[in-house]
Each structure stands twice: as C-alpha cells, then as structure tokens.
One Martini backbone bead per residue (centre of mass of N, CA, C, O) as a GRO file, in nm:
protein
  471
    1UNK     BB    1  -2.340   3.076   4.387
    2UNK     BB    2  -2.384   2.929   4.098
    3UNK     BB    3  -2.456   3.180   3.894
    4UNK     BB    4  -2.161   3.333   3.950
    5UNK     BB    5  -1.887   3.363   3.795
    6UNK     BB    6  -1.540   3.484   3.781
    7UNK     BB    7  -1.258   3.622   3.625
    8UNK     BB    8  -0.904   3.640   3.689
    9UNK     BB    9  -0.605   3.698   3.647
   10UNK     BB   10  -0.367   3.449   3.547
   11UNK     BB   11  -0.142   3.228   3.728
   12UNK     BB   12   0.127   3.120   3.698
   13UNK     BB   13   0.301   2.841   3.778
   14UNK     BB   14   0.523   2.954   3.855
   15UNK     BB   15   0.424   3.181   4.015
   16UNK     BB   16   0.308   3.012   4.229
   17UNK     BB   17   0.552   2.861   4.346
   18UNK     BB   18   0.677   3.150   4.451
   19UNK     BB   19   0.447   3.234   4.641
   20UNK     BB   20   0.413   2.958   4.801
   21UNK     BB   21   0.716   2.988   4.898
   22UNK     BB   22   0.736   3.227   5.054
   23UNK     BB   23   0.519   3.237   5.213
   24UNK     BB   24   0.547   2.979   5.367
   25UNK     BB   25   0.870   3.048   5.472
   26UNK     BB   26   0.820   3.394   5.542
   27UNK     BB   27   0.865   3.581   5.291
   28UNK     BB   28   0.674   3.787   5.227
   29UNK     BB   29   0.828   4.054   5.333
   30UNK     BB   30   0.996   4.032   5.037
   31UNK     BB   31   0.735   4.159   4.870
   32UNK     BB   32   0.743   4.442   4.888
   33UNK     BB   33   0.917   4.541   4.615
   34UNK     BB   34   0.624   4.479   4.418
   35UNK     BB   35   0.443   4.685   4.459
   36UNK     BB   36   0.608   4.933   4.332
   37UNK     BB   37   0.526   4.757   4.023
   38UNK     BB   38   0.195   4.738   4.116
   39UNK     BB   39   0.107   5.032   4.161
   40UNK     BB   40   0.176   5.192   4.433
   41UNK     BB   41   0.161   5.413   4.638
   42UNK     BB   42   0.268   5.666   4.885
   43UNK     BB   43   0.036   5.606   5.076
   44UNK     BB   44   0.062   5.338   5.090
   45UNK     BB   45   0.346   5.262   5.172
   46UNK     BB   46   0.326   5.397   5.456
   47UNK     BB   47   0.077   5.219   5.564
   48UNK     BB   48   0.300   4.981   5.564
   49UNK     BB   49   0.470   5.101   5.804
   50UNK     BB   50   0.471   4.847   6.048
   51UNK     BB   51   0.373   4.559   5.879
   52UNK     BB   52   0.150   4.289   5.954
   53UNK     BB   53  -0.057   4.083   6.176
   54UNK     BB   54  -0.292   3.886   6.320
   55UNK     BB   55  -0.386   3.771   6.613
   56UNK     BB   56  -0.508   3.402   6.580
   57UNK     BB   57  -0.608   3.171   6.710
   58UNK     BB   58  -0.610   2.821   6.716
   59UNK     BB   59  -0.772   2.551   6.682
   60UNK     BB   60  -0.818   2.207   6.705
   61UNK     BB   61  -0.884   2.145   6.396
   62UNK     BB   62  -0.557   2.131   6.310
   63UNK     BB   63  -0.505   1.866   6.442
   64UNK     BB   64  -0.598   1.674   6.160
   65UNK     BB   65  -0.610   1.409   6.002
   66UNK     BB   66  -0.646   1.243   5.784
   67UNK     BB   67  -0.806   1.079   5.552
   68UNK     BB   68  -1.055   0.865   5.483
   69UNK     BB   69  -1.287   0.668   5.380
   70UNK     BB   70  -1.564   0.692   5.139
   71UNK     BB   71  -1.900   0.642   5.146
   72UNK     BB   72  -2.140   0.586   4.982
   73UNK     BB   73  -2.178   0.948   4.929
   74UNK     BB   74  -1.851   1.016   4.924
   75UNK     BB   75  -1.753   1.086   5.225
   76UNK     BB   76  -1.465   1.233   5.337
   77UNK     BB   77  -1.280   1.162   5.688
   78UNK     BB   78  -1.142   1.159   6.003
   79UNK     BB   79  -1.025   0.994   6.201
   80UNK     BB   80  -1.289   0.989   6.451
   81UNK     BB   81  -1.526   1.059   6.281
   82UNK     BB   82  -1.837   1.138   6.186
   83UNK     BB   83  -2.122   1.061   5.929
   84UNK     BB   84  -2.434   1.196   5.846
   85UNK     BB   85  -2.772   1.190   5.731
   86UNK     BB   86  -3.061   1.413   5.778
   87UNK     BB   87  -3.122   1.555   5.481
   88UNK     BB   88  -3.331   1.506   5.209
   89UNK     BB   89  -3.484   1.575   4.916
   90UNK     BB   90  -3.842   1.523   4.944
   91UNK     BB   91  -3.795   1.439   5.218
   92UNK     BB   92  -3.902   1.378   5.539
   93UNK     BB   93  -3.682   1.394   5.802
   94UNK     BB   94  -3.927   1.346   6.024
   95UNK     BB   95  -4.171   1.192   6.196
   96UNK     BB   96  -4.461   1.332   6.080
   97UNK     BB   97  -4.352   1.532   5.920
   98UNK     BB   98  -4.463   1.786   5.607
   99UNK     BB   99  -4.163   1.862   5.536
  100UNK     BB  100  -4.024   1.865   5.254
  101UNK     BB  101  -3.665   1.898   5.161
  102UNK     BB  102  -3.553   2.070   4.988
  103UNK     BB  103  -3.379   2.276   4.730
  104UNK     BB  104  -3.091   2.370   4.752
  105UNK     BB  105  -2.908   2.397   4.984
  106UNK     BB  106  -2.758   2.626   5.218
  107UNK     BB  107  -2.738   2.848   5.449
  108UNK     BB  108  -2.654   2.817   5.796
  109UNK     BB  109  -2.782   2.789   6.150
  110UNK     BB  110  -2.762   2.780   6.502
  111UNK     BB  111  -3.022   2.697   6.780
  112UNK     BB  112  -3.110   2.684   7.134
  113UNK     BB  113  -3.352   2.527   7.314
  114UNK     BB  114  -3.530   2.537   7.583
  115UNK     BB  115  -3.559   2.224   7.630
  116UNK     BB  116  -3.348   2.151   7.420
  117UNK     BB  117  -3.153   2.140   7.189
  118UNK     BB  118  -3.167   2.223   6.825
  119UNK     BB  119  -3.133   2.422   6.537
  120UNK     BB  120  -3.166   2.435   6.195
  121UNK     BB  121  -3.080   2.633   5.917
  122UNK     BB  122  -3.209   2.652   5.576
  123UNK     BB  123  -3.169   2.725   5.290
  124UNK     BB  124  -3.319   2.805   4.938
  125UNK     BB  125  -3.134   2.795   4.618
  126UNK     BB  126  -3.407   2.913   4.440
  127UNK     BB  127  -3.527   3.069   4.184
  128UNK     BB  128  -3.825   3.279   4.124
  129UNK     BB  129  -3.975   3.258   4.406
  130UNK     BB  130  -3.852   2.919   4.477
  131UNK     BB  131  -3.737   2.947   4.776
  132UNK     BB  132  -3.595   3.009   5.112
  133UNK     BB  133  -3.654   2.846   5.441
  134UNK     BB  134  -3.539   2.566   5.656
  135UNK     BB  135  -3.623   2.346   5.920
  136UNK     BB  136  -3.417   2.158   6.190
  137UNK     BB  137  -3.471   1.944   6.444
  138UNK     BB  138  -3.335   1.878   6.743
  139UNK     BB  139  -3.246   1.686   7.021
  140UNK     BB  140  -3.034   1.649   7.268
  141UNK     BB  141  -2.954   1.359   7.117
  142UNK     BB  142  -2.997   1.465   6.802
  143UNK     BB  143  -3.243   1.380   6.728
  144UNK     BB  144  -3.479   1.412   6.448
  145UNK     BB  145  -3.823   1.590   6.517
  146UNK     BB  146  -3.852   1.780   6.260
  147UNK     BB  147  -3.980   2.027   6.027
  148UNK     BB  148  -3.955   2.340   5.821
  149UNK     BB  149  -4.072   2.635   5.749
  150UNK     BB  150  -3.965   3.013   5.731
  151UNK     BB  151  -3.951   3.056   5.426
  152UNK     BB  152  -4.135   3.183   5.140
  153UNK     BB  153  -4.100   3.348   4.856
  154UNK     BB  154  -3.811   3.345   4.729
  155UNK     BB  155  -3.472   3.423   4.613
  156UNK     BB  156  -3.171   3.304   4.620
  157UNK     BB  157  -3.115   3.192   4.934
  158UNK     BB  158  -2.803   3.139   5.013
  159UNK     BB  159  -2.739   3.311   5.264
  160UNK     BB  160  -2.610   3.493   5.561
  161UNK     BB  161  -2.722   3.556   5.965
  162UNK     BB  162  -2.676   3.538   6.257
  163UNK     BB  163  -2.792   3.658   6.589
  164UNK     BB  164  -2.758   3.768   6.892
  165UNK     BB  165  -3.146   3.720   6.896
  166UNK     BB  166  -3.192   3.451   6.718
  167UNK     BB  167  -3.181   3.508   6.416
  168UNK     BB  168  -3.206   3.510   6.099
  169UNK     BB  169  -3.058   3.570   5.806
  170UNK     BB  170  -3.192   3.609   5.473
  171UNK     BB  171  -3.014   3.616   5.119
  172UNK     BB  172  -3.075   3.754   4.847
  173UNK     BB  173  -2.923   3.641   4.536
  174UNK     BB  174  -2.981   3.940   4.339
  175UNK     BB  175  -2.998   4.254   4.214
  176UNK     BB  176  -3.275   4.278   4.443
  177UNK     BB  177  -3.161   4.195   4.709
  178UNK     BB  178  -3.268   4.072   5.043
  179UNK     BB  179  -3.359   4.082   5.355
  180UNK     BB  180  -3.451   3.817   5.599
  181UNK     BB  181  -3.611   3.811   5.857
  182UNK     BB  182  -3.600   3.502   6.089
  183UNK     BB  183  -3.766   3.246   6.320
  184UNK     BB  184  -3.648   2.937   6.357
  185UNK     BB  185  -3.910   2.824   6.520
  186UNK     BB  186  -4.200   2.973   6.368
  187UNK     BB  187  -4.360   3.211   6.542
  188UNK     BB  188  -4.253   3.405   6.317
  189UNK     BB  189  -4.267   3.621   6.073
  190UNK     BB  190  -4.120   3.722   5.782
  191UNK     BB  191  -3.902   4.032   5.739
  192UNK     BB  192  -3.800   4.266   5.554
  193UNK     BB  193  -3.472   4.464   5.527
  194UNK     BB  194  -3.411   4.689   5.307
  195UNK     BB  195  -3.172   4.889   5.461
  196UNK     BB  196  -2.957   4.635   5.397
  197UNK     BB  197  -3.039   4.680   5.056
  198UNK     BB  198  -2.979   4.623   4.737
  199UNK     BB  199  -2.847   4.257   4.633
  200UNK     BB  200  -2.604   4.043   4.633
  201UNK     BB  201  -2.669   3.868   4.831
  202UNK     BB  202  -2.486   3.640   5.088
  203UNK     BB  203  -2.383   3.741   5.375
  204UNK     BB  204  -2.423   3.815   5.756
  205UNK     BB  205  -2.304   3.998   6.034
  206UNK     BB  206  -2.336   4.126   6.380
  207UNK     BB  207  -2.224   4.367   6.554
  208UNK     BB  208  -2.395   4.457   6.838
  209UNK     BB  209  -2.162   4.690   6.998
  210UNK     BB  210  -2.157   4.895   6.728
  211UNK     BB  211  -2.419   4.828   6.512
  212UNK     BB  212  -2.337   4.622   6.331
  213UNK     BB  213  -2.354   4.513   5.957
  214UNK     BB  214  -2.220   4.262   5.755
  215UNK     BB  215  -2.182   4.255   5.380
  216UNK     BB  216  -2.219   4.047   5.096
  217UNK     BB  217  -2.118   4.040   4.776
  218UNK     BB  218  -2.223   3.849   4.418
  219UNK     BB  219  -1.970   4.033   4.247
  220UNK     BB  220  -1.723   4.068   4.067
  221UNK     BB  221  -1.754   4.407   4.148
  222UNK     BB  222  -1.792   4.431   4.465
  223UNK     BB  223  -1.867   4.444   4.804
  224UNK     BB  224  -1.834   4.594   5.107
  225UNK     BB  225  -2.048   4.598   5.400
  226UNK     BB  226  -2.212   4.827   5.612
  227UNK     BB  227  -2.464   4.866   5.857
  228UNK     BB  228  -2.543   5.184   6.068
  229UNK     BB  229  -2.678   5.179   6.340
  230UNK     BB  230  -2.934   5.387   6.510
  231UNK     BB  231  -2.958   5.425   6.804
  232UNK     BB  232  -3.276   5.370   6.801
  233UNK     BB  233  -3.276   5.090   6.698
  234UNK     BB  234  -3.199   5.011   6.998
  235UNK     BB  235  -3.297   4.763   7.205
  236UNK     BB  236  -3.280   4.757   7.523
  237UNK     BB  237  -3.441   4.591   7.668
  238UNK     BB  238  -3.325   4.315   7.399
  239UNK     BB  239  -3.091   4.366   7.226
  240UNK     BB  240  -3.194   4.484   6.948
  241UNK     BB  241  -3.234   4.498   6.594
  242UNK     BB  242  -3.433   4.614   6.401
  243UNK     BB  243  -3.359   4.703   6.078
  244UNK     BB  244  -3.440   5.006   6.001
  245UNK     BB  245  -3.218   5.194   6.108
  246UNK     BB  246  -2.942   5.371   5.872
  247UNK     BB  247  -2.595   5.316   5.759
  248UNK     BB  248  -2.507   5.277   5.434
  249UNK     BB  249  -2.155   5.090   5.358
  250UNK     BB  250  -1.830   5.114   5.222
  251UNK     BB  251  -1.540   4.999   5.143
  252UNK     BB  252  -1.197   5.108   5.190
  253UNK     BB  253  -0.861   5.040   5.096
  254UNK     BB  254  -0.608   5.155   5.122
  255UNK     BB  255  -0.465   5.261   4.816
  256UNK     BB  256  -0.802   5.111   4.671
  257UNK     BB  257  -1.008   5.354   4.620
  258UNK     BB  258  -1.266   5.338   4.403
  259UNK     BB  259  -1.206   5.036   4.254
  260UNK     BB  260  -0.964   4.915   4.364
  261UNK     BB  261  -0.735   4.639   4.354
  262UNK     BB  262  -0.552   4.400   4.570
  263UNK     BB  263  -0.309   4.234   4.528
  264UNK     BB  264  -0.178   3.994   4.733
  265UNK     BB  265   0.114   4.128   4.778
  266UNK     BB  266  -0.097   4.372   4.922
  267UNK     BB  267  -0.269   4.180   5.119
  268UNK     BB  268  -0.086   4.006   5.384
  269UNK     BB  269  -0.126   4.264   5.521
  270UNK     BB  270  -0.174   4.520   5.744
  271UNK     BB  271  -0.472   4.757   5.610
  272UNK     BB  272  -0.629   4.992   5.623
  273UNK     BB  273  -0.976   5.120   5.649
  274UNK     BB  274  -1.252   5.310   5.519
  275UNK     BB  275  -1.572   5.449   5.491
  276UNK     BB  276  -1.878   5.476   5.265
  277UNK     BB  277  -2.176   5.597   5.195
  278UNK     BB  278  -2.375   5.501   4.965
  279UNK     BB  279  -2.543   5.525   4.694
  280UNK     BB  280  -2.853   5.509   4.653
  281UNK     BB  281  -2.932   5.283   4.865
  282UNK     BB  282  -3.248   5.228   4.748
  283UNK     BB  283  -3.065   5.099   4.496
  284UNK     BB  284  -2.926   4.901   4.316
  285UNK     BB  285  -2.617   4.852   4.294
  286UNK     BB  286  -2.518   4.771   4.020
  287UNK     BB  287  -2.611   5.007   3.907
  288UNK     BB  288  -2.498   5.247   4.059
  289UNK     BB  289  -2.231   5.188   3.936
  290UNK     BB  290  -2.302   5.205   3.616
  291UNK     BB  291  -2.375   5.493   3.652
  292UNK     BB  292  -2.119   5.607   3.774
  293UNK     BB  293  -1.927   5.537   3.553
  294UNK     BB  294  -2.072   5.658   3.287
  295UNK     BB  295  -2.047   5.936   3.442
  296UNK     BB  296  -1.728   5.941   3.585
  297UNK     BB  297  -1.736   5.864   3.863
  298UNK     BB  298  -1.735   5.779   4.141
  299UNK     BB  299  -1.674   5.458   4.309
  300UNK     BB  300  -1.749   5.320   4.618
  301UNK     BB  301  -1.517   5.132   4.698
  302UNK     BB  302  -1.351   4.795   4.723
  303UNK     BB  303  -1.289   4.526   4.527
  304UNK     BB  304  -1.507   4.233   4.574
  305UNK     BB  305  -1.457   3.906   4.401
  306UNK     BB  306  -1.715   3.760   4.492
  307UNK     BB  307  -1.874   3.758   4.769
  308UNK     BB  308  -1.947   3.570   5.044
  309UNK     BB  309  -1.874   3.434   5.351
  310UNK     BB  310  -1.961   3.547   5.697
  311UNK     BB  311  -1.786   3.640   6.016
  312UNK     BB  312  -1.850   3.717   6.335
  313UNK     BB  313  -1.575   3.726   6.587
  314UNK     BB  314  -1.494   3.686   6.942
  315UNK     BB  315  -1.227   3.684   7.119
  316UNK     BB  316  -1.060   3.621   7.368
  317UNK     BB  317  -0.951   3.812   7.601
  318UNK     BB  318  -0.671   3.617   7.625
  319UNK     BB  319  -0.592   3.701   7.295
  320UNK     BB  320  -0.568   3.996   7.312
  321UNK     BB  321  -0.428   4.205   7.085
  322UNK     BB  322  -0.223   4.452   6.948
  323UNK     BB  323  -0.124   4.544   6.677
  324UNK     BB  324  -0.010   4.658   6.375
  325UNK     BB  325  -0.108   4.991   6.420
  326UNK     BB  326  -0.278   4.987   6.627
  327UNK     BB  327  -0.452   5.100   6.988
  328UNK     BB  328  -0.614   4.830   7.041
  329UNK     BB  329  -0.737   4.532   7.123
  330UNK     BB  330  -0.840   4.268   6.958
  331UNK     BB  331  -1.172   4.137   6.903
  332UNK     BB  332  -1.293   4.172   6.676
  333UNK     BB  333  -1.391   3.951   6.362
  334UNK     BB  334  -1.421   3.970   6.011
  335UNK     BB  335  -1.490   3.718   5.844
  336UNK     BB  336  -1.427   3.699   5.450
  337UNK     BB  337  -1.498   3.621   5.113
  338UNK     BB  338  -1.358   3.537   4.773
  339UNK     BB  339  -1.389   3.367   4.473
  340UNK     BB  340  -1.262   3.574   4.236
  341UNK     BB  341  -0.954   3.492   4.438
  342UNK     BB  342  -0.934   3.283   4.701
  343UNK     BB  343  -1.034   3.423   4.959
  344UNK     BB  344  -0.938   3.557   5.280
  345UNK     BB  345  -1.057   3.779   5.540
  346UNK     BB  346  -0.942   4.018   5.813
  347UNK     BB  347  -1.136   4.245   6.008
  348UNK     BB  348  -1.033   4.508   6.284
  349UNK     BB  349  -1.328   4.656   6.407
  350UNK     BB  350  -1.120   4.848   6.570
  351UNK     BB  351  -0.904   4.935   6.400
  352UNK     BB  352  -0.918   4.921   6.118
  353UNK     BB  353  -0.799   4.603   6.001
  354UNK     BB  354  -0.669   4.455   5.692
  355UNK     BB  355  -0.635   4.105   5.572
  356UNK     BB  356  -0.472   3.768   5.441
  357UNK     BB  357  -0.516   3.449   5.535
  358UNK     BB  358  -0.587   3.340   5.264
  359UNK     BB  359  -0.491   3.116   4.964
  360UNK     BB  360  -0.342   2.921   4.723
  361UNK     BB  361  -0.055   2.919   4.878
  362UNK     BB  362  -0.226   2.694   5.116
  363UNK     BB  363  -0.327   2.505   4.847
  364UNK     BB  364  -0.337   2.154   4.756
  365UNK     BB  365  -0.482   2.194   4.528
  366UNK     BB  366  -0.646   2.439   4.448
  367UNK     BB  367  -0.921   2.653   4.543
  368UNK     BB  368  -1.283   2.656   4.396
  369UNK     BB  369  -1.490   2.877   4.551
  370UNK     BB  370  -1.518   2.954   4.747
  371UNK     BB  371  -1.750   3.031   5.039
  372UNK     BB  372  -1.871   2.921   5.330
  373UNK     BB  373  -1.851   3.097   5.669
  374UNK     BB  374  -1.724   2.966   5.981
  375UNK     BB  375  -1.678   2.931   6.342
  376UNK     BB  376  -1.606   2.812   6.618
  377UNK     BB  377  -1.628   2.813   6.968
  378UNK     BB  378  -1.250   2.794   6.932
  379UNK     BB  379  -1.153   2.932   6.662
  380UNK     BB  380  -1.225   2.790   6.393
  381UNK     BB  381  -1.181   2.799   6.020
  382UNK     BB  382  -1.478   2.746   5.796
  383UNK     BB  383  -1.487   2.642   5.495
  384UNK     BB  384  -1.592   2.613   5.131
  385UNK     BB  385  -1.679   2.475   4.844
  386UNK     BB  386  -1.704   2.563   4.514
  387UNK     BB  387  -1.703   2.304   4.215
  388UNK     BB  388  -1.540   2.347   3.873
  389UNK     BB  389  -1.365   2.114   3.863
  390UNK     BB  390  -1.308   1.812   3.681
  391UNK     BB  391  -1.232   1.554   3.885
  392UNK     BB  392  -1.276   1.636   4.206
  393UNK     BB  393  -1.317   1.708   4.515
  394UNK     BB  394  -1.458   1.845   4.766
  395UNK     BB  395  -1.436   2.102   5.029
  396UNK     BB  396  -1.333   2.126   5.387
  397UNK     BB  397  -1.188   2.355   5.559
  398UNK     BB  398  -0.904   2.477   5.764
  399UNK     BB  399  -0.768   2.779   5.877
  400UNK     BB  400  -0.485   2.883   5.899
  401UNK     BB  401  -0.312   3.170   5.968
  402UNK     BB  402  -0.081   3.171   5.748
  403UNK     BB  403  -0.116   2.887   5.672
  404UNK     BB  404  -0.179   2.613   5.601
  405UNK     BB  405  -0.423   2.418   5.550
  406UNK     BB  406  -0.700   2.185   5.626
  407UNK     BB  407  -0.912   1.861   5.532
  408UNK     BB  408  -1.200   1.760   5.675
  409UNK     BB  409  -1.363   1.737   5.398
  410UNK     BB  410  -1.464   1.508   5.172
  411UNK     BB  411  -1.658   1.529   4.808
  412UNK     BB  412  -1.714   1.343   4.588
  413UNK     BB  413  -2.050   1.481   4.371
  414UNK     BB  414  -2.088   1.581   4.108
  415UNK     BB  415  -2.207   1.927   4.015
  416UNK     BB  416  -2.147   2.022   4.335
  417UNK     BB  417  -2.153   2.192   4.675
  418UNK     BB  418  -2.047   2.337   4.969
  419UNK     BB  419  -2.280   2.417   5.212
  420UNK     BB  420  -2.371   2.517   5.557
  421UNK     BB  421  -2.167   2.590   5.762
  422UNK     BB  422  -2.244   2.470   6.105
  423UNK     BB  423  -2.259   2.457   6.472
  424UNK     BB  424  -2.316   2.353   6.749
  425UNK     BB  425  -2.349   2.484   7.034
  426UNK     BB  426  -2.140   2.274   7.168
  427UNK     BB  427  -1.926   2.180   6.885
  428UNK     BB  428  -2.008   1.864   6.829
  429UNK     BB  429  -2.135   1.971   6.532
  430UNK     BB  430  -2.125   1.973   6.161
  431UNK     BB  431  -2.313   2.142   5.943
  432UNK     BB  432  -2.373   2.019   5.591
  433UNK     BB  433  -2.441   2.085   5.237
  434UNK     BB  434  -2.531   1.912   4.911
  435UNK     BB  435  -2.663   2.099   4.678
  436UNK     BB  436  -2.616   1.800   4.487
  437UNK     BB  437  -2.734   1.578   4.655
  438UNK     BB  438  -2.831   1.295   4.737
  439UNK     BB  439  -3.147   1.171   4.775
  440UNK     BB  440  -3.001   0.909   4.811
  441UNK     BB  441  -2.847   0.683   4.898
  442UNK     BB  442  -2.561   0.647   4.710
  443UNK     BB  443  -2.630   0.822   4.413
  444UNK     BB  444  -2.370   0.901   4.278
  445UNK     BB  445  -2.327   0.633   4.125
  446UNK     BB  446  -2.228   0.661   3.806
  447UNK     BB  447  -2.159   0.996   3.788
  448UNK     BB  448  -2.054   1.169   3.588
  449UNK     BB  449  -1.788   1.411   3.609
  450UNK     BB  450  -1.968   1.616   3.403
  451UNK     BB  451  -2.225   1.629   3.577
  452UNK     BB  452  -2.477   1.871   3.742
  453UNK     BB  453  -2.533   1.626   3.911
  454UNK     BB  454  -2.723   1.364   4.174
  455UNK     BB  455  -2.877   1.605   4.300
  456UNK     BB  456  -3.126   1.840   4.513
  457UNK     BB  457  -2.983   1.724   4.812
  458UNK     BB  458  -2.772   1.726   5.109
  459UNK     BB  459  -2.755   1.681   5.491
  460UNK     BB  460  -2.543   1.694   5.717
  461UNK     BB  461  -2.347   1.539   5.983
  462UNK     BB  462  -2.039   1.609   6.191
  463UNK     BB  463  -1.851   1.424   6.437
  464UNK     BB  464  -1.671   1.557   6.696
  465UNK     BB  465  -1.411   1.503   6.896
  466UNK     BB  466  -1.312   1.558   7.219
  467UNK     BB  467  -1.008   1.615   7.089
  468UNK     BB  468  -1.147   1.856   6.879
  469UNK     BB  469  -1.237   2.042   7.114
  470UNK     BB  470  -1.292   2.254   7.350
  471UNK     BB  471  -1.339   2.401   7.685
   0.00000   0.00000   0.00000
C-alpha cells in the first residue's frame, strides 16, 4: 500500500467546493451537462437514461457522534468507544506464545472458533519474501491467548479476502503477486493459487453464489478483475472453491472501455459494466497491458487508479430492491476502493450496474489515499486512510453512500497509516492496525510530523457501544 503513490490530475480547490456544493445539495443531476464536454460518447449518453443510484442501506454507526480526546498512543474515538492495543511489533501479544507480532501489519479478517471466541489474520506488509501473515486469538470474553504465524516467505503481502469456507486469502502486492489461501486455525499450509493472476494483488471478495472471486490490483493504470470458477471448481460437499480451475476476467465500465477512465462526474450514476477475459492470464498483467499498447492493441478493462480493499456484502432480503435500469433486486454489492482518485466503488453483481459513492466531495480535509475497506454484520461501510499529508491525523470512516462520511477513529501517529479493519462475528469490535504505530505505549509521543513512522506497527481494538450495533 505504502509502496505505490500515484497522481491524477489535480482539482482546483474553486472546483472541487463547486462539485462538494452540488453533490451534497442533491445537484449531481445537474451536472448531466457536463458529460458531453467530458467527451463521453452517445453509447454513454444512452447508458445514462433513467440513471439513478442503488438503494443501500445505513448501518448504525452513521449515527456517531463527534470525537473525543486521544489516548497515550494518539488515537480518538467517539464518545462511549474505547480502543486498546492488543499487539504491538517484536512483542508476544499472549502469555506463553513464541511469536513476536510481525512488522508492518496490514489486511486482516475475524473467524469464529468452535469452542468460543473468534481469531483476527493480519497480513505483514515486508517486502522481498520477509512478508507473511499472522494469527491473534481471542477467548470468548475478548482475552488475548495465543498467537501464531500461518504464512511467511511471501513478499508485501497486503490485503486480502476472507472466504465463505474460513480461509484467509493473503495477497501479494508486487508486479509477479500471488494469492495465497491461508488457514487461519493454523492447521493447514498456506497454498499459493496462481490462477486468480499474477499482478499487484491488493485485497479479494467472494461471491460464492455465482463462483466468482473479485480482485484489486494497486496499480495507477490498474484494473478490476474477477476470476470465474468453472463449475468443475466447486465442492459440492462442502461448498468451496478449489480456485484453481476458471477465467480471470477485467470490467470495461460501458462508454469507458479498453483502458478509458470515468471522470467523477461521469460514473456519480449507475452505469452498466460488461467483462473482458484478461489477455495472457498467466503472465504479469503489467507487463502484458504494456506489451499490448507497445504493440498499438487494445487493452482490456476500464482504468482502476491505485485498487486498494475490496468487500462482497450481501444485502438483506428486505433491504433488496430493483435499482434503476436494473431487472431484478440487488442481493450482492462488491464494495472496493481506489487511491489514486480517493473513490469508493459500488457494484451490483446482479444487475452488472457500477456508481461512486463517495469521493472527495463528501469529506473535509480531503482523504489521502482511501485503503483497506470491510463491512460491519449490519451494513455499516468502513474504510481507512493511507496518509501522505503532513501535519494531520488519519482517519478510519464510516461511509454513508452518497452523503457527507462521518469520522470513526482518528489516529496522531506521523508516517502510518490504518490499514486490517475487520469487525469481530459478532460486530462488537472493530480490529485494525496502525502500521507504523508505537511499539511500545505511547512511543509517539515527540515524532516530528514529517518523520517516516514512530515504529513497525501496532493493533488495536475498538469496542462499538450497544446502541451502536444492529439487531
């Protein structure tokens, strides 16, 4: 995440309160107009007719109130939250464990064990095959109890994507990265599965109704991909995916398609999104986009500015409406990020209709290179900031589709970034990691703002107040 900066061209602060004053009034509509001096085609304009947004419901945590005062380590919460470190770099987080908590954690994911209490993965973002992944166990009453490795020897290994089947699946960010499923209990090996790509793996969602794996590449001319499993793939038994048998597959974002890139104006509505088999799957997508314009072809897929985290959300059935231009109810929402233009994406798996619902337009200061995206059990959209500005705090967000953000967690920490927010099964905790956070307690404390980090990581936890849980 840390490794890739990416700039597209910049908006005047005069425009940028013209699109914030629009958009957040209700204007967007307004700005149809604007298309055509965009230069979109007369296949979008078409596109656009009877374009609207999808119906998604507010978890609770829109209703948050202001922040309070920040703790020893820098981080402020909400009135009635509270925040601990559960484990800090170089440290056994538990009594008894023999593994010291990596260094630079990053994407992470909760699972439920079976005799209580649940585990968190966290990725470990070193790069030249001093990565990894690994495991923090909780008991049922929250306590800290064990700690473990389940992946190392792997390189910048960033996000991910949890499976309907329990496993992790951990993604190498480099030109040549792999996905590797991980078991996060400990009792299987890590296996790489080369056929979901070979590129800057960011973060994986599942579909596991339609067999289908959707994937981030961080990458400033990147794509969306998804990978689709061919039925053979599927155990019947026991309902997972080999993901080892399919076609991986790039979005073209219609009237965008073969390396076009949607202005924000442009892609506020939902447009329809047709896929593109990946040329040469099993070579460098990097690579292979610029042999193909060397060589004057087309590139497949609508331009992906920097893809970052990735969540599969399925909707509740009473929540499920047809959108516009849609034909049946949206179930799934692939919810997925891009820095290298401060978007959130929304795309419904049925209907094949992609809109933005957020962007700079929805929070003051801007964010600073959107992150790692996850979901709460009742619907709440939580993202997280990579920050390059110097001299303010990072934020973790809860966005509200289509209206202002509101501020979760705010994090002190010069030259971090929060990344690994994952909610416990039962939504009342929410885990993430400041990636160069304090080593120790409080060890920020006198970092100038503009030095590189104030150490090599530390996790917390967040617990949600009950009136800020769903039913």
């Amino acid at each position: 995440m840390f490794a890739n900066r990416h700039s597209v061209h910049p908006v005047s602060p005069a425009r940028r309160r013209l699109l914030r004053s629009l958009f957040l009034s209700g204007g967007a509509l307004a700005l149809s107009p604007l298309l055509k001096a965009c230069g979109s085609s007369t296949t979008l304009a078409g596109a656009l007719k009877g374009a609207g947004q999808l119906n998604i419901p507010v978890g609770p945590l829109a209703g948050i109130g202001p922040l309070g005062a920040p703790d020893a380590d820098g981080v402020a919460v909400p009135e009635g939250f509270t925040v601990r470190a559960v484990a800090r770099t170089g440290t056994p987080p538990a009594v008894g464990s023999t593994y010291a908590w990596h260094t630079f954690p990053d994407g992470g994911a909760t699972y439920a064990r079976p005799e209580g209490g649940w585990v968190y993965t966290s990725n470990s973002e070193v790069p030249g095959g001093a990565g990894g992944c690994g495991a923090l166990v909780f008991d049922a009453d929250g306590s800290v109890v064990d700690a473990y490795s389940i992946l190392s020897n792997t390189s910048s290994n960033c996000a991910g994507g949890r499976t309907p089947w329990n496993t992790w699946l951990s993604c190498e960010e480099d030109a040549s990265g792999q996905v590797w499923e991980t078991d996060p209990f400990g009792a299987v090996g890590a296996v790489p599965k080369p056929a979901l790509g070979l590129f800057a793996h960011e973060a994986a969602g599942v579909d596991l109704r339609n067999r289908v794996v959707y994937l981030t590449e961080d990458e400033g001319n990147g794509r969306l991909y998804r990978w689709v499993a061919d039925a053979g793939d599927l155990a019947a038994a026991d309902g997972r995916l080999a993901l080892e048998a399919g076609t991986l597959q790039v979005m073209n974002v219609m009237g965008f398609e073969d390396g076009g890139y949607p202005a924000i104006e442009q892609i506020r509505e939902l447009l329809p999104v047709s896929w593109a088999d990946a040329v040469s799957p099993d070579q460098p997508q990097a690579d292979v986009r610029s042999g193909l314009s060397a060589a004057g072809k087309p590139v497949p897929g609508t331009q992906i500015k920097g893809g970052e985290g990735i969540w599969f959300y399925e909707l509740p059935a009473a929540a499920a409406t047809v959108p516009p231009g849609g034909l049946q109810p949206t179930r799934g929402i692939v919810f997925f990020s891009s820095k290298g233009d401060n978007r959130i994406y929304a795309l419904d798996v049925e209907n094949q209709l992609i809109e933005v619902i957020f962007d700079n337009a929805q929070i003051e200061p801007d964010f600073d290179d959107v992150d790692n995206v996850t979901v709460s059990p009742w619907g709440d959209v939580i993202v997280v900031e990579d920050l390059t500005v110097v001299g303010r705090a990072i934020r973790m967000i809860v966005v509200v589709p289509n209206k202002p953000a509101r501020v979760l967690v705010e994090l002190t920490q010069p030259g971090s970034e929060i990344t690994g927010p994952a909610f416990s099964p039962d939504g009342s905790r929410l885990y993430f990691s400041s990636q160069r956070g304090p080593n120790v307690p409080g060890g920020q404390a006198g970092v100038p703002d503009d030095a590189p980090g104030c150490g090599t990581g530390a996790t917390y936890e967040l617990t949600i107040p009950p009136e800020f849980r769903g039913a």
